[in-house]
C-alpha positions in Angstrom: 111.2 97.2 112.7 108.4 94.8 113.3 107.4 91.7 111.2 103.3 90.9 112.1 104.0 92.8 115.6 107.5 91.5 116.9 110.5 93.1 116.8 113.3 91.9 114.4 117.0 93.4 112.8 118.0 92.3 109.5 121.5 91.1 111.3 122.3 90.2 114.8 125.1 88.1 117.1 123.1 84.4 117.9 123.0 84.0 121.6 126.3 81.5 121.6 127.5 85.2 121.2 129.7 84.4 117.9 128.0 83.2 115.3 125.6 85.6 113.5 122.0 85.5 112.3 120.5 87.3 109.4 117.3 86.9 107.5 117.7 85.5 104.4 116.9 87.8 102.0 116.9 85.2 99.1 113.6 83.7 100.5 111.0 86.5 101.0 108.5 87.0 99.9 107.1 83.4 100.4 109.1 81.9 103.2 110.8 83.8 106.5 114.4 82.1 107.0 117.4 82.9 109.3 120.7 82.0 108.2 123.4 81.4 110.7 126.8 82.7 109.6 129.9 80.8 110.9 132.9 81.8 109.0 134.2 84.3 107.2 133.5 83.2 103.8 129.7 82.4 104.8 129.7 86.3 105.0 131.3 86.5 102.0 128.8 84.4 100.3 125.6 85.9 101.9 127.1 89.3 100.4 127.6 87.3 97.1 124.8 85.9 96.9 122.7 88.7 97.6 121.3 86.5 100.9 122.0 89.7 102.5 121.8 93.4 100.0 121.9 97.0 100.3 124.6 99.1 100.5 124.5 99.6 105.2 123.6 95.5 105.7 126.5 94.7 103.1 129.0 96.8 105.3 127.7 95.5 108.7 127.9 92.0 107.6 131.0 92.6 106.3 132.4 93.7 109.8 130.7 90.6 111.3 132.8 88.4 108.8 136.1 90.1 109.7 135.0 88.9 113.4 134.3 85.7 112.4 137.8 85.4 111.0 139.6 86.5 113.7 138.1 83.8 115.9 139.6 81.3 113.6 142.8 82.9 112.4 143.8 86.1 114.6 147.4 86.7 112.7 148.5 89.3 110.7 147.9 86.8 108.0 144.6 85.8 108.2 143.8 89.7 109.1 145.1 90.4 105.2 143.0 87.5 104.0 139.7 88.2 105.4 139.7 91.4 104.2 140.6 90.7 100.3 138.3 88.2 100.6 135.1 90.3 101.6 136.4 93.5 100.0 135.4 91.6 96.4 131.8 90.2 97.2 130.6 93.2 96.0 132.1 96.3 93.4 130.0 99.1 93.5 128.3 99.6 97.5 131.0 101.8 99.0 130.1 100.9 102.7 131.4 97.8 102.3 135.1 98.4 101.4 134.3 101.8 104.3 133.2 98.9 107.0 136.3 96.9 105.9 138.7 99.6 106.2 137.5 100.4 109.6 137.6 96.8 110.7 141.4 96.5 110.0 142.3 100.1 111.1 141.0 99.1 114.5 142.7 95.6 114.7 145.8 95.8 113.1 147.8 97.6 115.8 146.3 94.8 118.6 148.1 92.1 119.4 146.4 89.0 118.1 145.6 87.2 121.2 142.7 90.5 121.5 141.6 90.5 118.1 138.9 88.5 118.1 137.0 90.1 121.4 138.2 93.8 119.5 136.5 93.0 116.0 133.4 91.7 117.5 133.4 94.7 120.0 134.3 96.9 116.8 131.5 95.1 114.4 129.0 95.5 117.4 129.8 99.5 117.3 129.2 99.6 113.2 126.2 97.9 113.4 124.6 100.2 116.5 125.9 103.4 114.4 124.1 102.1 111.2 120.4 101.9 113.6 121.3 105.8 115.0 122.1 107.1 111.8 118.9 105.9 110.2 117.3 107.0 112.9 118.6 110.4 112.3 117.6 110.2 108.5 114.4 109.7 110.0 113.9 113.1 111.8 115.3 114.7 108.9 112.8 113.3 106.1 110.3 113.8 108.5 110.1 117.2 108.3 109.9 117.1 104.6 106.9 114.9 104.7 105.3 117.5 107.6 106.1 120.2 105.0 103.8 118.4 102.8 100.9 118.1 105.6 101.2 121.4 106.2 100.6 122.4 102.6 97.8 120.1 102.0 93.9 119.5 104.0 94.2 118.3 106.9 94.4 114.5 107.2 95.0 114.0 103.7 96.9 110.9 102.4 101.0 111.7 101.5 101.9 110.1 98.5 105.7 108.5 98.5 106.7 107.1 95.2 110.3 104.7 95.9 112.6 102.0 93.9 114.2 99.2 95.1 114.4 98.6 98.8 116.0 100.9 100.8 114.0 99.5 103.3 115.0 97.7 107.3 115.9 94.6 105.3 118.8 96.9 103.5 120.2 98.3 107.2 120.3 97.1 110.4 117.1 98.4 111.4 114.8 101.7 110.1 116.0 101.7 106.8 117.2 104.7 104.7 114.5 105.8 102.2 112.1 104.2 104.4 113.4 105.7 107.8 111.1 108.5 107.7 108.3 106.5 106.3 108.1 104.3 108.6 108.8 107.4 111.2 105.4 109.1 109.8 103.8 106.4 110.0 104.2 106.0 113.8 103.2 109.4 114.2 99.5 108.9 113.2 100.2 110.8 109.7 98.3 109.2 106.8 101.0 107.5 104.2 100.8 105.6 101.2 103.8 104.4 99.2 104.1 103.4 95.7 106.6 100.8 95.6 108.5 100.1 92.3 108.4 96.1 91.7 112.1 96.9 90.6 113.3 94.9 87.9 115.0 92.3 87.2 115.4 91.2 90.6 112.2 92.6 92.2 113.2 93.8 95.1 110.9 96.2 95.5 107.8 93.7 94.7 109.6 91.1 97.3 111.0 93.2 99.6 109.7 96.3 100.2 106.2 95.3 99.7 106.7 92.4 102.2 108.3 94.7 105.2 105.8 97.4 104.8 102.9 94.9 104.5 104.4 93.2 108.0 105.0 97.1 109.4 100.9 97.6 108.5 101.9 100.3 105.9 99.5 101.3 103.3 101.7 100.7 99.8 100.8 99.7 96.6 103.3 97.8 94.7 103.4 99.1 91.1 105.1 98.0 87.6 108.6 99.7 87.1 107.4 101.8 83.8 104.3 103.3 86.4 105.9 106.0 88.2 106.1 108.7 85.1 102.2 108.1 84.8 101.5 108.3 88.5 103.4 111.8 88.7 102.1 113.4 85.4 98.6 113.2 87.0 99.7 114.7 90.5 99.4 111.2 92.1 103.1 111.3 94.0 104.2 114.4 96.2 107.7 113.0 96.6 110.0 110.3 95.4 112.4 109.3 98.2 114.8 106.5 97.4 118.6 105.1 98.3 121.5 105.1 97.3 125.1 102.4 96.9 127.4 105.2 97.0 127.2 109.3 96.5 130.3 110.9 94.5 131.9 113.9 96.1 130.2 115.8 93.4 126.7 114.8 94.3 125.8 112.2 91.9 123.8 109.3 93.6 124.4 105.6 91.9 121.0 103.5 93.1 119.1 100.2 91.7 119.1 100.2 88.1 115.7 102.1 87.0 116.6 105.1 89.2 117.5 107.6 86.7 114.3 107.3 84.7 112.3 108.1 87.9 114.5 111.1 88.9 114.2 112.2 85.1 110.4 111.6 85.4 110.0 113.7 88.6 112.4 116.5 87.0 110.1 116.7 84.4 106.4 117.0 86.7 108.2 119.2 89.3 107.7 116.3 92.1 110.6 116.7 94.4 113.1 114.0 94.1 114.9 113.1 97.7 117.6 110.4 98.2 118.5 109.1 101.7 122.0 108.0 102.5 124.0 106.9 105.9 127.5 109.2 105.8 129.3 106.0 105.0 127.8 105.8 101.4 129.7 108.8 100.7 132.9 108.5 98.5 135.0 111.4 98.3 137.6 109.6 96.7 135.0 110.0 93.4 134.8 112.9 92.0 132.5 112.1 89.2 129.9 109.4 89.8 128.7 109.0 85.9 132.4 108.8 85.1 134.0 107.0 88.1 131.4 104.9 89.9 132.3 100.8 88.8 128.5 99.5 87.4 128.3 95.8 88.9 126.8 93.4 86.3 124.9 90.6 87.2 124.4 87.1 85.8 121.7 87.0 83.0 119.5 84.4 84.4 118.0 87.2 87.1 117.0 88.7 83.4 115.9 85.9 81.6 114.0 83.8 84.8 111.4 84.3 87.5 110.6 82.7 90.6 107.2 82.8 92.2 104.7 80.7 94.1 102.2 78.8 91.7 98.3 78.7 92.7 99.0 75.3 94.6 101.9 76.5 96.9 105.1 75.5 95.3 108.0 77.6 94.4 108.9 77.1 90.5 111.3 79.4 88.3 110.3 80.0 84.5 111.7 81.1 81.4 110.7 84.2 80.4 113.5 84.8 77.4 113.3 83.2 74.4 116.6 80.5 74.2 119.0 82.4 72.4 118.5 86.0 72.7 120.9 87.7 74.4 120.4 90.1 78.0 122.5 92.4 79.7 122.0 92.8 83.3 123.1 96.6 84.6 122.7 96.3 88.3 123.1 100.2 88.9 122.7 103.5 87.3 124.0 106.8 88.0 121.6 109.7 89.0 123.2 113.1 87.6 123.4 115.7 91.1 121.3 118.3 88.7 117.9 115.8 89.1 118.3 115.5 92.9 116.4 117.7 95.1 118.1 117.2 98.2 120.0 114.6 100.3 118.8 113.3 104.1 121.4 112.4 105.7 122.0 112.1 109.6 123.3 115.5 109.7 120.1 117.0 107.7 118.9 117.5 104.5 121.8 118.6 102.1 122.1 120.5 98.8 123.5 117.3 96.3 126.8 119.2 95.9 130.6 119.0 96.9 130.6 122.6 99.2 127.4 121.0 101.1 128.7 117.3 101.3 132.3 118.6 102.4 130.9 120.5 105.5 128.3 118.4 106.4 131.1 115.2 106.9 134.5 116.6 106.7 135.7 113.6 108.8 134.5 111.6 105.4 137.3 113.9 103.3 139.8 113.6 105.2 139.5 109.0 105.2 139.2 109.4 101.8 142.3 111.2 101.8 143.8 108.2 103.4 
């Protein structure tokens, strides 16, 4: 997608043709930074440390890392080791340990001489599958946006309430709730998006906000408690959002805060979509609510905020009073009964195990694995 006009990917091979480059992540709103990744565990870390986020850009960057390690330890050995070492970064985004199994499936039977050229080869192919599925969710959620057109005057402003970012800085490019967004948005059809400042890490209020604002998207970034309002007074006509991983039963884990908007758009009949690459889907989990590992995160992203102050420096505050305990829930799980439908690269799906099943069968049968 396009920051103020020029083209840019959230990750990409630096021109010496090995290292990688990735925005960091860490640093927007207030200051656009590339990172250069050199080693496998500065992959690991930029998973981590949330320098790169979202459940596609976790797995590509996780593919980039096993490259990186095989330029600097091509044995059997050091094969093993990279991957326990990027497979923990990160518990609950499926396409990571999915990018990581595909990594080794394709460069264990090499001889390790070749593995280095193979994984980069490999990583390249993960992260150009990543821009054409998106691209795919794209078309697909287009059509449900045109539905709405067609329903409504003629030039008429569409309404798209979403949480978190599932935005280009969360893929490779496009994004997944974003995808056909950004998609309508080239097409000359009026869009406005209500974007969820999301809580505790504000991803929506930094991120989101920021790539739509640089795309030259109307939006209007909202407090997390604002979306129930907007849809009681007919103010949304759809809720798109992402997704970390979809059980085989439907059931979508996303950003913490996503169940109260999915309950919330139940409740006002606004239709409630969630967009998801294949890879995001884990048949090995039959039950999201009951199966799907919640990540928690360090307290401080609860009890501190960083912003710029009125005379241009970055400072971090205390907004907790000392002493009183937080938890920090990074996910929640979205029962399939609230969702209205699932774009995916192979079309908009019923959130259910028959419709998941036909749609990727090839998805069944790795999980079987």
């Amino acid at each position: 997608m396009k920051v103020d006009g020029k083209h840019f990917r959230s990750i990409w091979r630096e021109r010496d043709g090995w290292s990688v480059g990735a925005i960091d992540q860490r640093r927007l709103p207030h200051d656009f930074v590339v990172a250069r990744l050199t080693s496998c565990e500065d992959a690991a870390v930029a998973i981590r440390d949330m320098l790169v986020r979202g459940a596609p850009l976790i797995g590509a960057t996780a593919a980039y890392g096993m490259a990186l390690a095989m330029r600097e330890d091509a044995s059997d050995a050091g094969l093993k080791r990279a991957y326990d070492t990027l497979v923990v970064a990160r518990p609950t985004a499926i396409n990571l340990k999915w990018a990581l199994d595909e990594m080794r499936t394709a460069l264990a039977p090499i001889d390790p001489v070749e593995r280095a050229e193979a994984a980069y080869a490999r990583a390249d192919e993960i992260v150009e599958q990543d821009v054409e599925i998106n691209r795919g969710i794209a078309a697909n959620g287009l059509a449900l946006i045109d539905a709405i057109v067609a329903k409504k005057k003629p030039g008429e402003t569409v309404n798209v309430l979403t949480h978190c970012n599932a935005g280009w800085l969360a893929t490779v490019d496009w994004g997944t709730a974003t995808a056909p967004i950004y998609l309508a948005h080239e097409r000359g059809i009026k869009i406005h998006v209500w974007v969820d400042e999301t809580r505790p890490r504000n991803q929506g209020a930094s991120l989101t906000a920021w790539e739509l604002g640089h795309h030259g998207v109307p939006h209007t970034v909202i407090p997390d408690n604002t979306g129930g309002h907007l849809m009681q007074h007919g103010m949304v006509d759809l809720a798109i959002v992402g997704t970390d991983r979809v059980a085989a039963n439907g059931d979508v884990c996303n950003k913490i805060g996503t169940y109260l908007k999915a309950l919330a758009a139940h409740d006002n009949g606004v239709p409630f979509y969630v967009a998801l690459p294949s890879p995001t889907i884990d048949f090995a989990v039959d039950d999201g609510i009951r199966d799907i590992p919640i990540e928690q995160r360090s307290g401080t992203e609860v009890t501190e905020m960083t912003g710029r102050t009125v005379d241009g420096r970055l400072e971090t505050v205390r907004i907790v009073p000392e002493g009183s305990p937080v938890a920090n829930y990074a996910f929640d799980v979205t029962p399939a009964r609230l969702v209205t439908g699932l774009i995916t690269e192979r079309g908009v799906l019923k959130p259910d195990r028959a419709a998941l099943a036909a749609a990727f069968p090839e998805r069944i049968a790795a999980a079987a694995e």
